[in-house]
Structures are given as C-alpha cells and as structure tokens.
Backbone as JSON Lines, residues from 0, in Angstrom:
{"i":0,"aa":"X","n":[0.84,-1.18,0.0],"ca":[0.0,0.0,0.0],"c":[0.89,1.25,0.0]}
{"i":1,"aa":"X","n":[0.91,2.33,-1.1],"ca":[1.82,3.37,-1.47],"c":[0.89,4.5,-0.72]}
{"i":2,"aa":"X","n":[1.56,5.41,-0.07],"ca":[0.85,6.15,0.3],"c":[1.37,7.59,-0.49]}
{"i":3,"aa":"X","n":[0.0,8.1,-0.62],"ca":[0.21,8.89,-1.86],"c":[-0.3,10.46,-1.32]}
{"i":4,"aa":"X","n":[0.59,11.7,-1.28],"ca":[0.93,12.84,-0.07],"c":[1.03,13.72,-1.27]}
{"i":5,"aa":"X","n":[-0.06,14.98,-1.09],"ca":[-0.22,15.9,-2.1],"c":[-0.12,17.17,-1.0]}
{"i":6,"aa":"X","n":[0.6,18.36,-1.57],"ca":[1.3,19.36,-1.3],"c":[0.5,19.99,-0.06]}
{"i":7,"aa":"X","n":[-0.77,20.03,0.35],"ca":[-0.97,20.16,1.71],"c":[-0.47,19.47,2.81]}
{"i":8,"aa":"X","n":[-0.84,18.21,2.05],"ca":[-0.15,17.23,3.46],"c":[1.82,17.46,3.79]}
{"i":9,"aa":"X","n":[1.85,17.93,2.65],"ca":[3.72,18.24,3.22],"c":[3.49,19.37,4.09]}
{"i":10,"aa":"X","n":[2.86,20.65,3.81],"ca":[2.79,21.58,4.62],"c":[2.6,21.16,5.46]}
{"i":11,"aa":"X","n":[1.58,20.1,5.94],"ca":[1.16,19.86,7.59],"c":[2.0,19.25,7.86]}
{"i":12,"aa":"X","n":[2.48,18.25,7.61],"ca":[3.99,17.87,7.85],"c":[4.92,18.61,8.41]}
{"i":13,"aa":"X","n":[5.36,19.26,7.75],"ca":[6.19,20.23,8.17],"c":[5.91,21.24,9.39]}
{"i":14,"aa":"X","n":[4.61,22.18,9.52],"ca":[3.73,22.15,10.62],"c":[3.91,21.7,11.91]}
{"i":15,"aa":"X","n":[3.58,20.35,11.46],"ca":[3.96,19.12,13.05],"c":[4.87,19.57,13.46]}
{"i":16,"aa":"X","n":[5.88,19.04,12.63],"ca":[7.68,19.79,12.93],"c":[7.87,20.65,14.05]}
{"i":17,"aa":"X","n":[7.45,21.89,12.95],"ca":[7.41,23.24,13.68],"c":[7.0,23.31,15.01]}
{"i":18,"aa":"X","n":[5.86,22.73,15.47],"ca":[5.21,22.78,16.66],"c":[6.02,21.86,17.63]}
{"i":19,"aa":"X","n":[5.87,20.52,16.48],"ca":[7.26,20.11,17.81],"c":[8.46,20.77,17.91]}
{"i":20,"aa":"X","n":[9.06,20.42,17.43],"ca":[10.19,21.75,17.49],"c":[10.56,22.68,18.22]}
{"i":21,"aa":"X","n":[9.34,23.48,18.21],"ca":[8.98,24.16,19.6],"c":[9.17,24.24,20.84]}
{"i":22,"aa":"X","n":[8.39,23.13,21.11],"ca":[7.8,22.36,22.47],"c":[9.31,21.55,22.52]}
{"i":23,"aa":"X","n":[9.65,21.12,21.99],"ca":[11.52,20.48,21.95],"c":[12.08,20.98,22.9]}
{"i":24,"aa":"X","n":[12.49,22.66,21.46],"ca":[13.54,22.98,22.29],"c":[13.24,23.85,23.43]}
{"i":25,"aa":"X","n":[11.73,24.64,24.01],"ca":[11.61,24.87,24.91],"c":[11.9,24.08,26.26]}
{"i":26,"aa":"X","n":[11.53,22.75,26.23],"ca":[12.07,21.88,27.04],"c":[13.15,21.71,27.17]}
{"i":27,"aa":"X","n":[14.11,21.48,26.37],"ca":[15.19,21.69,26.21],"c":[16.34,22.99,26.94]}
{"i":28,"aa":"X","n":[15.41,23.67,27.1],"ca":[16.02,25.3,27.86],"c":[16.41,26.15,27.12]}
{"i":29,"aa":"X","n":[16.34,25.28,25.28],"ca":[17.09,26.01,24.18],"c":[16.62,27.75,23.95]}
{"i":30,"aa":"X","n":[15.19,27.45,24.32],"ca":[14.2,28.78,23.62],"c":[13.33,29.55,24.88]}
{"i":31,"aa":"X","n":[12.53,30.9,25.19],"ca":[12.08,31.16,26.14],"c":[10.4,30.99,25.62]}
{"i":32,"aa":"X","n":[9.48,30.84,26.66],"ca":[8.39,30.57,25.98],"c":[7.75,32.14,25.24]}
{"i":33,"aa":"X","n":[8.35,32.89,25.79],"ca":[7.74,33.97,25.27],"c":[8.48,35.09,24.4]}
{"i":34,"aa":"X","n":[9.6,34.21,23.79],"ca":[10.81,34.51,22.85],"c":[10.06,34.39,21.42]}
{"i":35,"aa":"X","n":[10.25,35.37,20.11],"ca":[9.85,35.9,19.12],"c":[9.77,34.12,18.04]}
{"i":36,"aa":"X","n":[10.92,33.42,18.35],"ca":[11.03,32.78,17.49],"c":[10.38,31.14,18.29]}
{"i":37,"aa":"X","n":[10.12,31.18,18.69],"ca":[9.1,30.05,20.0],"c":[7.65,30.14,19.53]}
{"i":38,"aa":"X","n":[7.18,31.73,19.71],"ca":[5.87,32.13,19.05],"c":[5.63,32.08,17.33]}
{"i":39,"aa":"X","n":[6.94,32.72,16.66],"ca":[6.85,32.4,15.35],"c":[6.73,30.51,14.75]}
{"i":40,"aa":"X","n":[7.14,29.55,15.53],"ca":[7.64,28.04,15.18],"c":[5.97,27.79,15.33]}
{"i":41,"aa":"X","n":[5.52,28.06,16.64],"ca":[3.99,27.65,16.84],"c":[2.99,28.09,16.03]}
{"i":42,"aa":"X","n":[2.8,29.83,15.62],"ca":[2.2,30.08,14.64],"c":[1.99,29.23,13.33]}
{"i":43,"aa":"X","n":[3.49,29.37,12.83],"ca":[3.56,28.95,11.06],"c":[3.0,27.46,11.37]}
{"i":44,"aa":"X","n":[3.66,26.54,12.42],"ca":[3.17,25.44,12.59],"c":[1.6,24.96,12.51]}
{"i":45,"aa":"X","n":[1.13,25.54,13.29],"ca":[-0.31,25.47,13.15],"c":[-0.83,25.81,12.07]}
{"i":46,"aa":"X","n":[-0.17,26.91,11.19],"ca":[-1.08,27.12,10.39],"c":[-0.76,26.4,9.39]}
{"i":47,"aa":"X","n":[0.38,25.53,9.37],"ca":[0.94,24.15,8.42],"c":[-0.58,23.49,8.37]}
{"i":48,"aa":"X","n":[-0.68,23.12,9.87],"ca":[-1.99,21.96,10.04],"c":[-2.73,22.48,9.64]}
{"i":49,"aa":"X","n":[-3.74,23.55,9.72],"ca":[-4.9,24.35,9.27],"c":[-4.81,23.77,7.66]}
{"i":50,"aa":"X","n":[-3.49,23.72,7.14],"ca":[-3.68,24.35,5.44],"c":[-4.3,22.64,5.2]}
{"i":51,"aa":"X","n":[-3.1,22.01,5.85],"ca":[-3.28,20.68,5.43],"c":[-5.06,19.85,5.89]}
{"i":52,"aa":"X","n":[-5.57,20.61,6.25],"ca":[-7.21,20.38,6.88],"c":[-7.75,20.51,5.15]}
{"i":53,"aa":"X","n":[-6.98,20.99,4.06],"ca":[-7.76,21.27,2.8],"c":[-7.82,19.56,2.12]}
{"i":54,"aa":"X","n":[-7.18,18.37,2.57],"ca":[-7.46,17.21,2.04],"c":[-8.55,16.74,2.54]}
{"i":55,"aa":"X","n":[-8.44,16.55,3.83],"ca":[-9.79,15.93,4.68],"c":[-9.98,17.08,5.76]}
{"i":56,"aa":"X","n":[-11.13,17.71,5.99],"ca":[-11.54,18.46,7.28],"c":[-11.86,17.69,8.4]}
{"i":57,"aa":"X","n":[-11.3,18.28,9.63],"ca":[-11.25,18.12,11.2],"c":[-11.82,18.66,12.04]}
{"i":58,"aa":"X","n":[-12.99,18.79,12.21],"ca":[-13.25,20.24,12.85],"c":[-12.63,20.12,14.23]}
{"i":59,"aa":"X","n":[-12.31,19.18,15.21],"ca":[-11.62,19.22,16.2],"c":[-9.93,19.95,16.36]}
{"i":60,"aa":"X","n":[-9.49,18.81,15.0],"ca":[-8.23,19.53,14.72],"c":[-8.09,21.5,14.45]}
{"i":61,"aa":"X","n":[-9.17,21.49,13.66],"ca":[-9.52,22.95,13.08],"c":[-9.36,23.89,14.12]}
{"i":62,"aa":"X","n":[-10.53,23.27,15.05],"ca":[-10.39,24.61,16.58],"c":[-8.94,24.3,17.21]}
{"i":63,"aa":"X","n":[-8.39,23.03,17.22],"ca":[-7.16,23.68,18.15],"c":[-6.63,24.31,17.3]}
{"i":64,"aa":"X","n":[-5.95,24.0,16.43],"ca":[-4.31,24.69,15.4],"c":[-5.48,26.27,15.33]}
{"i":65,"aa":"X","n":[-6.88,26.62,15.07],"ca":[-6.93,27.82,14.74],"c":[-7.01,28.46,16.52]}
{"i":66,"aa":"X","n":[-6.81,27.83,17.3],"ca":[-6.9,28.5,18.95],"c":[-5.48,28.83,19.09]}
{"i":67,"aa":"X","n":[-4.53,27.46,18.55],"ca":[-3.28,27.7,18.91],"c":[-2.58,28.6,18.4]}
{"i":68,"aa":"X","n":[-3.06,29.38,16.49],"ca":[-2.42,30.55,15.82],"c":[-2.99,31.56,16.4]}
{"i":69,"aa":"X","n":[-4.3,31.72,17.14],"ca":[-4.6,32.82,17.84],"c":[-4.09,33.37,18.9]}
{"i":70,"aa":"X","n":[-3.61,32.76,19.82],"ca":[-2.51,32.41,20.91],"c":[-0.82,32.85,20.51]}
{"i":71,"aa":"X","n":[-1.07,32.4,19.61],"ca":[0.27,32.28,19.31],"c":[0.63,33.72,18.96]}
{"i":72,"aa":"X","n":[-0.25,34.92,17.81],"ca":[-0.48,35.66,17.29],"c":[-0.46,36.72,18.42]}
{"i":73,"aa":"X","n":[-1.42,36.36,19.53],"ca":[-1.46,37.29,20.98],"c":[-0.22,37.45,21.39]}
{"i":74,"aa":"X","n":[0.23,36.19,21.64],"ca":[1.95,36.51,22.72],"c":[2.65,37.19,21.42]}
{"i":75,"aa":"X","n":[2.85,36.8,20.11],"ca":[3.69,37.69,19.25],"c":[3.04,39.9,19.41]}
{"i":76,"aa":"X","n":[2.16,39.62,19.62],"ca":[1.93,41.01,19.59],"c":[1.95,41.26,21.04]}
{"i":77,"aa":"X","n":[1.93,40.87,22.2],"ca":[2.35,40.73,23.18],"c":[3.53,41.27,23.68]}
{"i":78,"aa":"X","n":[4.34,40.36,23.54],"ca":[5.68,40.44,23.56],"c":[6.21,41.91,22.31]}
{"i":79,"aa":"X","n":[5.93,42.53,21.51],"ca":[6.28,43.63,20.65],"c":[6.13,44.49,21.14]}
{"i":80,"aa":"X","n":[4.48,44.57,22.02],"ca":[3.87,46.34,22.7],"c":[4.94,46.15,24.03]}
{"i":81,"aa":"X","n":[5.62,44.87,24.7],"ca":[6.15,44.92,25.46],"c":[7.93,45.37,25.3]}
{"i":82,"aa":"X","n":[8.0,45.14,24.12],"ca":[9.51,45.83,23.66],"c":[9.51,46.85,23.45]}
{"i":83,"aa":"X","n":[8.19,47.45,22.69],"ca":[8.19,48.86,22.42],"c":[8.45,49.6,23.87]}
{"i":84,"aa":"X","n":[7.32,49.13,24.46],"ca":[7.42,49.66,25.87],"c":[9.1,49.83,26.41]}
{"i":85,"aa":"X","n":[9.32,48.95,26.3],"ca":[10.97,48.82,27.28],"c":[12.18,49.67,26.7]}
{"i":86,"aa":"X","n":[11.86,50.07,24.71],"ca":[13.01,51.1,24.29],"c":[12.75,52.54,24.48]}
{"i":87,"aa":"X","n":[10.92,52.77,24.88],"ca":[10.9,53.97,25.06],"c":[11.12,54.78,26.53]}
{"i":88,"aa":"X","n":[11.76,53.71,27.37],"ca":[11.59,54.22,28.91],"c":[13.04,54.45,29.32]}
C-alpha cells in the first residue's frame, strides 16, 4: 500500500515539525516561551496543520491549530507592545 501525499499534506507535515520543534527545544532550555522565534515556530506550525485540513476536514483539529495561531499571534503582539514599551523608557 503506497501512500500517496499531495502538497498540503507536506505543509502539515512540516507544521507538526514546527510545533514540535517548539515544544523540543523549549524543554530543552534552548528557547524562552515567550521569545519571538518560540511564538513564530507555533504560529507557522499550526497554520501548516490548518492548510493541510484542505485534504480531509477536522473540525476538532480545526479549533485547536486555529486557537493555537490565535494564541500564538497574541503573545507575538504581546511580547512587541512589550519591547516597544521597554526602548521607550
């Protein structure tokens, strides 16, 4: 049985990655959770999975990865009004 993977499913693929990746190297001590590129891995990640929802739809899957880019999207703008804050003082 060949399993046969059309260009969404690589995105979500890759996605997974990202999210693990994440969650890795945060464990790891590599990354801070509320570090630019921690929030950027989780974003794009999720929205890997979202795209890849265009072969077969999830609606379970759907609400997390679209809760988790919303989240993810918050701490990125989060963390920015909080830098702005810190060069103007």
């Amino acid at each position: 049985m060949a399993i046969h993977l059309e260009w969404y499913d690589w995105v979500g693929i890759c996605g997974t990655l990202c999210v693990l990746l994440a969650f890795f190297l945060l464990q790891a001590g590599q990354l801070a959770g509320t570090g630019i590129v921690y929030q950027l891995l989780n974003l794009f990640g999720s929205g890997g999975v979202l795209v890849s929802l265009m072969g077969k739809f999830n609606v379970s899957v759907f609400v997390l990865e679209a809760a988790w880019m919303a989240i993810s999207a918050y701490g990125i703008v989060r963390m920015l009004k909080l830098r702005s804050k810190a060069t103007k003082t």
